[in-house]
MIKOL-503300 format. One record per residue (C-alpha): residue number from 1; residue in one letter; x, y, z. Coordinates in pm, 1 decimal, padded with zeros to 6 digits. Layout:
BEGIN
[NUM a [X Y Z]];
...
***
This chain:
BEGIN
[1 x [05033.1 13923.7 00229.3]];
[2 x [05051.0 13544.1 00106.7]];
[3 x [04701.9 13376.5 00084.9]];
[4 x [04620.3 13074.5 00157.1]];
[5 x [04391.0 13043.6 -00168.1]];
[6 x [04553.0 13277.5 -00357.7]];
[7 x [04664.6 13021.4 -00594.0]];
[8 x [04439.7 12802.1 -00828.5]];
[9 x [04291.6 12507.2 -00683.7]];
[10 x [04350.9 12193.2 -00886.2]];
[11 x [04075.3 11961.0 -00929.7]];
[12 x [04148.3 11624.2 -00795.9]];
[13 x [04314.4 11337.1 -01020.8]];
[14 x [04052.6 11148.7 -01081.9]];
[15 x [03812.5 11415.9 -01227.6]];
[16 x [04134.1 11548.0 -01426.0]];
[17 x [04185.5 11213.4 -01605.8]];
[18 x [03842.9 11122.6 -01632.0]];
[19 x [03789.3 10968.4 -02035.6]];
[20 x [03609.6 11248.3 -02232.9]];
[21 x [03499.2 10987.8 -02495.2]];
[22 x [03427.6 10656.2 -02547.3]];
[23 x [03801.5 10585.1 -02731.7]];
[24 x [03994.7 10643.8 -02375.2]];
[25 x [03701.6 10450.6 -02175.4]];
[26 x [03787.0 10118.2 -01966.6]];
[27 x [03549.4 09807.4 -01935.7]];
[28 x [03183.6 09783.3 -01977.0]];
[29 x [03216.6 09591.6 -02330.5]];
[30 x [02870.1 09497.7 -02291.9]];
[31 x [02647.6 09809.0 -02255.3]];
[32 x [02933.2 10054.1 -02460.0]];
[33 x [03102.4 09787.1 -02694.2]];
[34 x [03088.1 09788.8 -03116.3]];
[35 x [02714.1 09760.6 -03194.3]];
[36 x [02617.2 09799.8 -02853.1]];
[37 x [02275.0 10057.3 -02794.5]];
[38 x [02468.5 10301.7 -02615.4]];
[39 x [02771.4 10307.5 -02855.5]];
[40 x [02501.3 10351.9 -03165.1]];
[41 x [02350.5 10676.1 -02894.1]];
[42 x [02683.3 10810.0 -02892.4]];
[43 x [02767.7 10751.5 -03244.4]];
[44 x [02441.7 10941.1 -03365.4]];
[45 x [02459.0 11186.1 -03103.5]];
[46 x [02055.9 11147.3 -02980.5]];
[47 x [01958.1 11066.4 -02671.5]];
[48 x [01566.5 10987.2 -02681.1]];
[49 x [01452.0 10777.3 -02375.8]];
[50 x [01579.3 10805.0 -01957.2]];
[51 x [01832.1 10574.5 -01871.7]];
[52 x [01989.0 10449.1 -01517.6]];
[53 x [02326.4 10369.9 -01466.2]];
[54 x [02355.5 10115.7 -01202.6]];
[55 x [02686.4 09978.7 -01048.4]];
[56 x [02939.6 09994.4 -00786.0]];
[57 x [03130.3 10267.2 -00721.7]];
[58 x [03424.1 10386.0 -00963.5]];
[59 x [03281.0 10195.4 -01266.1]];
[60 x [03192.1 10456.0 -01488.1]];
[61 x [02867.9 10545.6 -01412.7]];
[62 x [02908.2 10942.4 -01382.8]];
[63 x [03212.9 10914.0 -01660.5]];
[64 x [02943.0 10772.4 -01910.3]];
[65 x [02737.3 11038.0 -01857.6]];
[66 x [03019.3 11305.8 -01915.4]];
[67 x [03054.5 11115.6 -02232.4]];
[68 x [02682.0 11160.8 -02324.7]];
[69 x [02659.6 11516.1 -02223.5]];
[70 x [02976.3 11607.2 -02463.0]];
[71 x [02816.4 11359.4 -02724.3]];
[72 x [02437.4 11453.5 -02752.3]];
[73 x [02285.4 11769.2 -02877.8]];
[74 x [02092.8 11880.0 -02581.5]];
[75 x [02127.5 12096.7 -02286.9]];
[76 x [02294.9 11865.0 -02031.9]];
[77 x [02220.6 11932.4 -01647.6]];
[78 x [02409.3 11753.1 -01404.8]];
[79 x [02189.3 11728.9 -01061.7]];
[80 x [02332.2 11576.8 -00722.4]];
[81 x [02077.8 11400.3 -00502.4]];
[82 x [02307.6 11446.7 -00202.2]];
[83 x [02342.2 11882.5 -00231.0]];
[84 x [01970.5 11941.6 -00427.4]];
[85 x [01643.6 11916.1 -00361.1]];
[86 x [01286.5 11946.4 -00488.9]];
[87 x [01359.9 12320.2 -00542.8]];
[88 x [01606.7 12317.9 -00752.2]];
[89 x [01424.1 12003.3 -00967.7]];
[90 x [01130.2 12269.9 -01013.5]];
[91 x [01338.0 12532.3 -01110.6]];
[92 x [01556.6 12306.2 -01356.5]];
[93 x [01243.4 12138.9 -01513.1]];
[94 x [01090.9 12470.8 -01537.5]];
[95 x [01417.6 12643.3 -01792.8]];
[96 x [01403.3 12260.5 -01980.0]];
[97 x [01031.9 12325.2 -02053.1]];
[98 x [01121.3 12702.3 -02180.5]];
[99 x [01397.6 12570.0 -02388.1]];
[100 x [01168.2 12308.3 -02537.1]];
[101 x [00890.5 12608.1 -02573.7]];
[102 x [01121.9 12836.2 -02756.8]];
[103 x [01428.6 12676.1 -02925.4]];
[104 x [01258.5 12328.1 -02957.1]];
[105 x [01596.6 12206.5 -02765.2]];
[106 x [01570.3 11925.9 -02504.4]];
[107 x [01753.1 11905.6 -02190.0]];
[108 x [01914.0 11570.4 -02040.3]];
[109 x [01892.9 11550.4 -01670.1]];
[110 x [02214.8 11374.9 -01500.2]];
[111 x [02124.3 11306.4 -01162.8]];
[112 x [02430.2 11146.3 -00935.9]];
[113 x [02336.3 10911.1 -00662.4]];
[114 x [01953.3 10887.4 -00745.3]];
[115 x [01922.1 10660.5 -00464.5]];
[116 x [01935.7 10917.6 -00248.8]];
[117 x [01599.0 11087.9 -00331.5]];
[118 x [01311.3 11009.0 -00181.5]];
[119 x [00990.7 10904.6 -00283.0]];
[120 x [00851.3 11247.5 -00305.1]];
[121 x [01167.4 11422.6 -00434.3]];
[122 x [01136.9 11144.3 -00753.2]];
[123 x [00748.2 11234.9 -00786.5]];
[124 x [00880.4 11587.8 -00834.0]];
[125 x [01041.9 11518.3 -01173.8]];
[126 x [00844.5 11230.5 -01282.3]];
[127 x [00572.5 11383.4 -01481.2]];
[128 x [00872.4 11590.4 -01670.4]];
[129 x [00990.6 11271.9 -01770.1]];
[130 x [00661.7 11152.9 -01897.2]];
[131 x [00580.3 11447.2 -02084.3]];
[132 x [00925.0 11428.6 -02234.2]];
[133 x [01034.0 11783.0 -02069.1]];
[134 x [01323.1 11591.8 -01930.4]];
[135 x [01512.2 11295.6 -02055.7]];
[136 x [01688.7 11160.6 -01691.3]];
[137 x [01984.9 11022.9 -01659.6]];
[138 x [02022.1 10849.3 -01334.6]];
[139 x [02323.0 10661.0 -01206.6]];
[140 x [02277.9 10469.8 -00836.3]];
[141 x [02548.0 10222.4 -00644.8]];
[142 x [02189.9 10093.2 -00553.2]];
[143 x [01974.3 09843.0 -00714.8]];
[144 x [01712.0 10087.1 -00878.7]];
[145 x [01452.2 09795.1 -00765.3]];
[146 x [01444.7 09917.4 -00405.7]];
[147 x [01548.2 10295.2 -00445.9]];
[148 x [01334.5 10401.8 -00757.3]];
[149 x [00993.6 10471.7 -00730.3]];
[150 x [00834.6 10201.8 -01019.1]];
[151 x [00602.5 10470.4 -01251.2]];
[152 x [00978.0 10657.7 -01264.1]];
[153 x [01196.4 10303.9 -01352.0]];
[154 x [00930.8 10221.6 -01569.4]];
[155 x [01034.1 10515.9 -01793.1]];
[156 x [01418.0 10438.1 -01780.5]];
[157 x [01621.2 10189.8 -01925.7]];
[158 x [01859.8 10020.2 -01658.8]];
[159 x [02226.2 09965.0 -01792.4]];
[160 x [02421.3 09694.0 -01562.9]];
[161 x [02797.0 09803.5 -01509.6]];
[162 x [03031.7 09610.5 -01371.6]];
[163 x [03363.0 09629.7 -01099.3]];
[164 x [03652.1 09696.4 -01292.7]];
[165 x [03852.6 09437.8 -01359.4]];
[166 x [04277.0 09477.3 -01204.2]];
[167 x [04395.8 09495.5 -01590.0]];
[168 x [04133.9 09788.0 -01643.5]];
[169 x [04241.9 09951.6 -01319.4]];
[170 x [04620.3 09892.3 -01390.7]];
[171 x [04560.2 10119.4 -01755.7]];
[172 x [04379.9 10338.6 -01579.8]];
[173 x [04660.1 10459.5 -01355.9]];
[174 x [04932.2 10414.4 -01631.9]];
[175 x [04770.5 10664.7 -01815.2]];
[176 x [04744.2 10853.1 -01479.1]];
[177 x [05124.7 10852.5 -01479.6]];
[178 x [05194.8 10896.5 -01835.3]];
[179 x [04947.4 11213.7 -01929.5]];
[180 x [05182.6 11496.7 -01898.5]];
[181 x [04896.9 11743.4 -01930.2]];
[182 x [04632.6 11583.1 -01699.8]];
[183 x [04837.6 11361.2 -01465.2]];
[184 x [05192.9 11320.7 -01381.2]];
[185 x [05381.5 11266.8 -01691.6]];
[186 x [05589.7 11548.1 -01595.4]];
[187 x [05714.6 11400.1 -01270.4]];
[188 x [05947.0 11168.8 -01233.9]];
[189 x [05778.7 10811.8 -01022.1]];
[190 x [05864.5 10487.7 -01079.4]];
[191 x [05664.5 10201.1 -00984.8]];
[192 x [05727.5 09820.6 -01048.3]];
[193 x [05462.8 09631.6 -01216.1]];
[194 x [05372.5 09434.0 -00918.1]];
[195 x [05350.3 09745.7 -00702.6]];
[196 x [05084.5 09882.8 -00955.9]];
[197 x [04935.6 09512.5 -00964.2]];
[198 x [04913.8 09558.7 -00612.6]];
[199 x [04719.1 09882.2 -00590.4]];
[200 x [04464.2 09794.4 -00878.4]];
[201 x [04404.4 09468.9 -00620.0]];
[202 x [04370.3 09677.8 -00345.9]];
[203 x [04102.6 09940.5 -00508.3]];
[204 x [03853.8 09612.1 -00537.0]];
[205 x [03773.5 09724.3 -00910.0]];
[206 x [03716.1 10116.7 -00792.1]];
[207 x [03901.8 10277.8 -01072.7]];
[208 x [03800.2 10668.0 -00774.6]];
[209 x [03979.3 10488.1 -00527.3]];
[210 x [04289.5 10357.2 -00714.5]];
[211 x [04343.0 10684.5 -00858.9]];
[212 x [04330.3 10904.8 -00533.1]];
[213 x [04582.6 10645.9 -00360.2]];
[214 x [04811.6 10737.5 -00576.9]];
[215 x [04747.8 11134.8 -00605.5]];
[216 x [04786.1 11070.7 -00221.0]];
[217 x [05110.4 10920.5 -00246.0]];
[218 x [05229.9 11142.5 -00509.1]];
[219 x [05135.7 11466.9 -00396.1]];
[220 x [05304.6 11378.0 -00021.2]];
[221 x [05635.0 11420.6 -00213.3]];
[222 x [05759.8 11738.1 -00237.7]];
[223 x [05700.1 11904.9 -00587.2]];
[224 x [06129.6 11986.8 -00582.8]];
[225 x [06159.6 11594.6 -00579.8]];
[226 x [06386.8 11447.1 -00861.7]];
[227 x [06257.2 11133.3 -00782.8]];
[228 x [05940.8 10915.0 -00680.1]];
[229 x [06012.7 10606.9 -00616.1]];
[230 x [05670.7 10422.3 -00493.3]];
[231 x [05686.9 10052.8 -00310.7]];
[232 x [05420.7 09830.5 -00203.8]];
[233 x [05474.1 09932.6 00171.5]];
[234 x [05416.7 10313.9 00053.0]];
[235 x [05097.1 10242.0 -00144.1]];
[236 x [04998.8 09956.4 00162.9]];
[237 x [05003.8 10256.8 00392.3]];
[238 x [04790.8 10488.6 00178.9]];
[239 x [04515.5 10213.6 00127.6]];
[240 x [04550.2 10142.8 00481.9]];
[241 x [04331.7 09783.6 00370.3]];
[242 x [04120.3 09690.2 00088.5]];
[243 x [03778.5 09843.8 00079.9]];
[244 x [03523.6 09555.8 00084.5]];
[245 x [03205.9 09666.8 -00151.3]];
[246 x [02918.4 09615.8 00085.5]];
[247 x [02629.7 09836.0 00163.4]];
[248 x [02408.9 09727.3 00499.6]];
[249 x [02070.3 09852.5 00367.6]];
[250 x [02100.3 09722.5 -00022.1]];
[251 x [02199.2 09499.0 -00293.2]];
[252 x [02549.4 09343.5 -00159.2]];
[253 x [02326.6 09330.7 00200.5]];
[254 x [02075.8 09075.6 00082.7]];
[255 x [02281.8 08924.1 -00200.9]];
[256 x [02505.5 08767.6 00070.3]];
[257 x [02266.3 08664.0 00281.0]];
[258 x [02109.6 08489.2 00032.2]];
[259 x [02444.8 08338.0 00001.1]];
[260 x [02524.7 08274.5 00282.7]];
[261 x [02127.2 08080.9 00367.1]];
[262 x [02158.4 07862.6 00050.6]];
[263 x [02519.6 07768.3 00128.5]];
[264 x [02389.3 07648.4 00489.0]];
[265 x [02080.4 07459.2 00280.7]];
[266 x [02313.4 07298.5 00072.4]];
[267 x [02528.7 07198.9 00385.4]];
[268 x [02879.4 07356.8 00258.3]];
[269 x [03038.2 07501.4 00632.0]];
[270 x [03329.0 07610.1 00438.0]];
[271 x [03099.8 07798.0 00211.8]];
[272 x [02851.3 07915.7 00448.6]];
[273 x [03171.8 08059.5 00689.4]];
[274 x [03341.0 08195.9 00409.8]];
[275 x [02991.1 08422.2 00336.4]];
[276 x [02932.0 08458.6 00730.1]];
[277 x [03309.4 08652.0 00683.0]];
[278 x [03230.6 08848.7 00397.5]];
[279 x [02961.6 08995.2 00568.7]];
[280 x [03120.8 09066.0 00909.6]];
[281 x [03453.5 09185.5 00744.6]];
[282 x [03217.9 09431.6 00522.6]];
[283 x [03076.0 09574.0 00847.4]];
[284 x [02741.8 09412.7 00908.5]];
[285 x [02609.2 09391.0 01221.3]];
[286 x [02641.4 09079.6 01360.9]];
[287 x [02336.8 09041.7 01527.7]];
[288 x [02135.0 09076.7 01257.5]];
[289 x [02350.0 08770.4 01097.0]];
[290 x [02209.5 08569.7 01421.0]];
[291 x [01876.0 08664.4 01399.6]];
[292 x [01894.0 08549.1 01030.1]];
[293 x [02083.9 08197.9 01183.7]];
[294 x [01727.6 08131.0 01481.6]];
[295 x [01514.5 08184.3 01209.5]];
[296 x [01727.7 07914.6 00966.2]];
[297 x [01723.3 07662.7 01185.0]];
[298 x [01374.6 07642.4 01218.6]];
[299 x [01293.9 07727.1 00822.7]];
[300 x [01549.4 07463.2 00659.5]];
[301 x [01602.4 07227.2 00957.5]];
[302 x [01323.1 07217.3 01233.5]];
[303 x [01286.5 06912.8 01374.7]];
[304 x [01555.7 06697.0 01142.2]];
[305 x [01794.0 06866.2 01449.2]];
[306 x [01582.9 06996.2 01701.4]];
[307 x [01881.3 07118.4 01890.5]];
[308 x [01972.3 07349.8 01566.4]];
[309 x [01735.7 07644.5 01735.8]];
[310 x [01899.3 07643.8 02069.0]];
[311 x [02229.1 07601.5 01904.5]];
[312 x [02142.4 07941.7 01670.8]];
[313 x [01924.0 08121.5 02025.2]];
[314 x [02249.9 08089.3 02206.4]];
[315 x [02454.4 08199.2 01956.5]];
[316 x [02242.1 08507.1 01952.4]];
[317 x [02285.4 08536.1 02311.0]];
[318 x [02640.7 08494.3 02259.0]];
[319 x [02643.3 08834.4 02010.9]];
[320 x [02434.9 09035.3 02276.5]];
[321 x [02674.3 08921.0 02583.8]];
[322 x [03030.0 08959.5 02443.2]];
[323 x [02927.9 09142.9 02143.3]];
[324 x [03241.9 09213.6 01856.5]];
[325 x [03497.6 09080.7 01804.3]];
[326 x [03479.4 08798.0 02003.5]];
[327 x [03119.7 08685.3 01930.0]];
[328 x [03245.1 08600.8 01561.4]];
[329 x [03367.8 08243.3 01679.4]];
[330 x [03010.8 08150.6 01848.7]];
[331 x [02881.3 08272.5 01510.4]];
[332 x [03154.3 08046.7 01306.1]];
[333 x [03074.1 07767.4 01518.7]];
[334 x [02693.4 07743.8 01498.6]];
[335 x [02702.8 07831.3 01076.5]];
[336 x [02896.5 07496.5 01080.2]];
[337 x [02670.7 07331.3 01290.6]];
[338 x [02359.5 07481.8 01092.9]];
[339 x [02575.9 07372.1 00789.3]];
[340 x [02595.8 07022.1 00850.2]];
[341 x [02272.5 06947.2 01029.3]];
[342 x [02028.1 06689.5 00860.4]];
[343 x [01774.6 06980.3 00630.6]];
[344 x [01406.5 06946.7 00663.8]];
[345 x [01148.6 07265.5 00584.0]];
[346 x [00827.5 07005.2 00698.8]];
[347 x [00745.6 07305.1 00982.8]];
[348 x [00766.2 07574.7 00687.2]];
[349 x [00559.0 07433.6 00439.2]];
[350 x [00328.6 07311.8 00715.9]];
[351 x [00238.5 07662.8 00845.5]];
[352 x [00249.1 07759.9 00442.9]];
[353 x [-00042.8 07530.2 00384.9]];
[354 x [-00223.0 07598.6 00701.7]];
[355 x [-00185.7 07973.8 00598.1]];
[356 x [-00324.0 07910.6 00263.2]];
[357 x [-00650.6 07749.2 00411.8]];
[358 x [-00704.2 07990.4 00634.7]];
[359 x [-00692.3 08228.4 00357.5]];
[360 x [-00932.3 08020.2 00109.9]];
[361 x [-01207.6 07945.9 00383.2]];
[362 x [-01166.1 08267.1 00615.3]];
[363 x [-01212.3 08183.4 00981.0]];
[364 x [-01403.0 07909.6 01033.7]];
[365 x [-01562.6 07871.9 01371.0]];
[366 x [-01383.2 07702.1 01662.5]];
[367 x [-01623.6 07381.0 01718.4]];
[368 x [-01833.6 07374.8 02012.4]];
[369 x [-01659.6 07072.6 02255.7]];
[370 x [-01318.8 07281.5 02161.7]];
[371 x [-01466.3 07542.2 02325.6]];
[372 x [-01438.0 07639.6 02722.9]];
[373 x [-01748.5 07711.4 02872.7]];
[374 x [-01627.7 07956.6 03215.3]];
[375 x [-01993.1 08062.2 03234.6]];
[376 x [-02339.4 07930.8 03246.3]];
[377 x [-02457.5 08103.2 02957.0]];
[378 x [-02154.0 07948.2 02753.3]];
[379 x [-02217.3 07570.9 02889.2]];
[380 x [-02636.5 07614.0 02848.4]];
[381 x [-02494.3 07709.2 02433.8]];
[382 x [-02326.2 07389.2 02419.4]];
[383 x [-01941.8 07514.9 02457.9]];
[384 x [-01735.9 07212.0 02593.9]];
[385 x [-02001.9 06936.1 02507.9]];
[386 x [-01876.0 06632.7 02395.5]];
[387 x [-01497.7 06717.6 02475.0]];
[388 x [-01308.1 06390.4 02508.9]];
[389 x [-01029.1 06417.2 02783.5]];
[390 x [-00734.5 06225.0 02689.7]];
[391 x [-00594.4 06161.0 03013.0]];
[392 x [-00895.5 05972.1 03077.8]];
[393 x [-00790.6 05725.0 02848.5]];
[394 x [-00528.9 05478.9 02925.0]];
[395 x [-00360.9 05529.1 02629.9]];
[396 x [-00437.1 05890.8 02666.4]];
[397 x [-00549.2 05890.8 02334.7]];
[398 x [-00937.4 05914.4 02196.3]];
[399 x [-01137.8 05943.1 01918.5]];
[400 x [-01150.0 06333.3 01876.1]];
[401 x [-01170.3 06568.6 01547.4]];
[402 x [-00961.3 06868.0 01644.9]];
[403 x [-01044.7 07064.0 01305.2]];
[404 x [-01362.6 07267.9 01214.8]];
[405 x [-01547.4 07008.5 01016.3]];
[406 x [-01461.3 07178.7 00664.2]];
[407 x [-01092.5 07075.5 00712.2]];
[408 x [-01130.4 06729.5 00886.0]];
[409 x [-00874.1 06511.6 00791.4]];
[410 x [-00629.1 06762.0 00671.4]];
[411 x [-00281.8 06677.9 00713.5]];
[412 x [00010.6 07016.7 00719.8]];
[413 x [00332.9 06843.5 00919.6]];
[414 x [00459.3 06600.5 00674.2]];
[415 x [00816.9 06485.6 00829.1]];
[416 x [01135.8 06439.6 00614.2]];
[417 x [01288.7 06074.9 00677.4]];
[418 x [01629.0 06249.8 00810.6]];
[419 x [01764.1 06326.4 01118.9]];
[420 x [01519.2 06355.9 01415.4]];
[421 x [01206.6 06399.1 01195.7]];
[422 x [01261.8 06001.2 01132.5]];
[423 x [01188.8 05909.8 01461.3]];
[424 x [00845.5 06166.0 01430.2]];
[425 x [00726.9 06001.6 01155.2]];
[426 x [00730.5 05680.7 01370.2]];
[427 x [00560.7 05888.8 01629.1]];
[428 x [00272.7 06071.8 01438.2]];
[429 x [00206.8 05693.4 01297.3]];
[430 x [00185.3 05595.0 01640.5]];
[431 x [-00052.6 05833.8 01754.2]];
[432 x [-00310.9 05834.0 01465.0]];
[433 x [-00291.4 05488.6 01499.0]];
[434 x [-00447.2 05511.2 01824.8]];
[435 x [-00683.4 05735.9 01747.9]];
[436 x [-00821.5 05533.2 01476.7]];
[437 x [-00815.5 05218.9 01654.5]];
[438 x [-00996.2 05387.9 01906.3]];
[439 x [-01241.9 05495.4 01687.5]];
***
């Protein structure tokens, strides 16, 4: 009877051509490179301090660490945050420290995906680390800022990698198609240059992702095929469209933002739309991209264009009522408004200051005549006395302190000379003219 896993599995591609030293190993020049700290590691084969690997994914984070663990004379572990838990980190840390006890032998902890632990699953191993039971290696698509616990990052050293670049992805999939042992050297594929140009473009520097297009492709064929021949329409159709690196709750989250805010402060709309695309193309919800927008136009422009908040409110409303796709055009259209709109952060820095004071003198009591008096008791106390009613003035203006006498005289809203805040200026002149001359 034939079974259906009677024969041998084969591992996928990508873990079948993955570099098992440092020789066959693509980009990263700057943390791996002639001279570099981890080349000198791997060249003396001692590993004596926790390290993070942080980048996107397909980089080389988990290769590197292959690298290590066939490099350095310790007991390697390799540990997945997504399939372990505290359990198994007690158990591991518990053989390291009875290899250490007995054969003096340490044990290097490769943990994938470290961002994925919690708070209390990284307190688990942390005091291994300190005591030097454990030397972790940690490798994260996250910035370790935000997803490691600080007494833990501390401890490590954090190596930057980077996307790689087309060229690197194009030698990575040559050799793919070369390696008659590992990849598929043996068959016969051809594949113009600007096809495999193509697919390293498409993969968005993921060496993972360019290689398991093409084991896709390939193994579709049938293995009695004389011939492969692969176009861009095959490899289009595998890809299906390029993957845009973006992650909702971390570093490529706020690092567009923060693109896409300083782009509207520095009143570029081609910039500032460009970013606003980039993030909805990547998935991010576009409401939170409006909510971002209100609180803009009151932060960078205020009253410079007073009509900037109901501009970025409506546009909000515009997300909630239509919703996706269509709300992307009320969201193009007030980014170039916001974009273009005279910039003034007088209201920020105004409540900044007020905040400050309030923090430096606590609160100070409300004076009396600013008070309202609804009962006897309050009125007999003094609450209300000596109010000054404006209206009762004909310029409805009068001589009043509206501060607790500690701050009298301070001065928060200080107007830009653009836009509407121009004609405020002229305004708040006008009025404290009054009120002096009235004095």
């Amino acid at each position: 009877m034939n079974n259906l896993f009677s024969h041998k599995i084969k591992a996928p591609l990508a873990e079948r051509i993955r570099p098992r030293d440092l020789r066959d190993f693509m980009g990263q020049e700057d943390i791996i490179g002639q001279g570099r700290i981890l080349h000198r590691i791997l060249g003396e084969g001692r590993l004596e301090s926790s390290i993070i690997f942080w980048g996107p994914p397909g980089c080389g984070k988990t290769t590197l660490a292959h690298i290590i663990a066939n490099s350095v004379d310790a007991c390697f572990v390799f540990f997945s945050a997504v399939t372990s838990g505290v359990a198994e980190v007690r158990k591991i840390t518990a053989e390291a420290q009875g290899r250490l006890e007995v054969d003096g032998q340490r044990t290097i902890l490769f943990i994938d995906e470290i961002h994925r632990f919690n708070k209390a699953q990284q307190d688990a191993f942390l005091p291994h680390v300190e005591k030097g039971v454990i030397i972790l290696i940690g490798a994260t698509t996250e910035n370790p800022s935000f997803q490691v616990i600080s007494p833990l990052l501390s401890r490590c050293r954090v190596f930057v990698l980077n996307a790689l670049s087309e060229r690197d992805i194009e030698t990575v999939l040559r050799k793919a198609l070369e390696d008659d042992d590992r990849g598929y050297g043996k068959r016969d594929i051809e594949i113009a240059d600007e096809v495999l140009s193509y697919l390293a473009y498409l993969s968005y520097g993921d060496a993972r992702t360019a290689l398991n297009a093409l084991e896709m492709v390939v193994e579709s064929f049938d293995d009695e095929s004389d011939r492969i021949i692969l176009t861009r329409d095959i490899i289009e159709d595998s890809m299906q469209k390029r993957n845009l690196l973006y992650d909702k709750d971390g570093e490529q989250h706020f690092n567009l933002i923060s693109a896409l805010h300083k782009s509207l402060r520095g009143g570029d709309p081609d910039a500032s739309i460009y970013w606003l695309a980039r993030m909805l193309e990547g998935g991010e919800e576009p409401l939170y991209i409006a909510r971002r927008l209100v609180r803009f136009a009151s932060e960078d422009i205020g009253n410079a264009d007073p009509n900037a908040l109901s501009m970025a409110l409506n546009a909000a409303r515009t997300v909630e009522f239509v919703g996706l796709p269509e709300c992307k055009l009320a969201l193009v259209q007030v980014v170039a408004y916001l974009a273009v709109s005279p910039k003034s952060n007088a209201a920020y820095t105004a409540y900044s200051e007020a905040a400050k004071d309030i923090k430096r003198f606590g609160a100070l009591p409300v004076p009396l005549w600013l008070r309202n008096a609804p009962t006897a008791l309050m009125k007999e106390k003094g609450y209300g006395r000596g109010y000054l009613y404006p209206h009762d003035d004909p310029d409805g203006v009068v001589p009043q302190e509206y501060f607790p006498e500690r701050l009298a005289g301070r001065r928060y809203y200080k107007p830009a000379k653009r836009g509407f805040e121009r004609e405020i200026i002229k305004r708040i002149e006008y009025w404290r003219g009054l009120r002096e001359g009235s004095k």
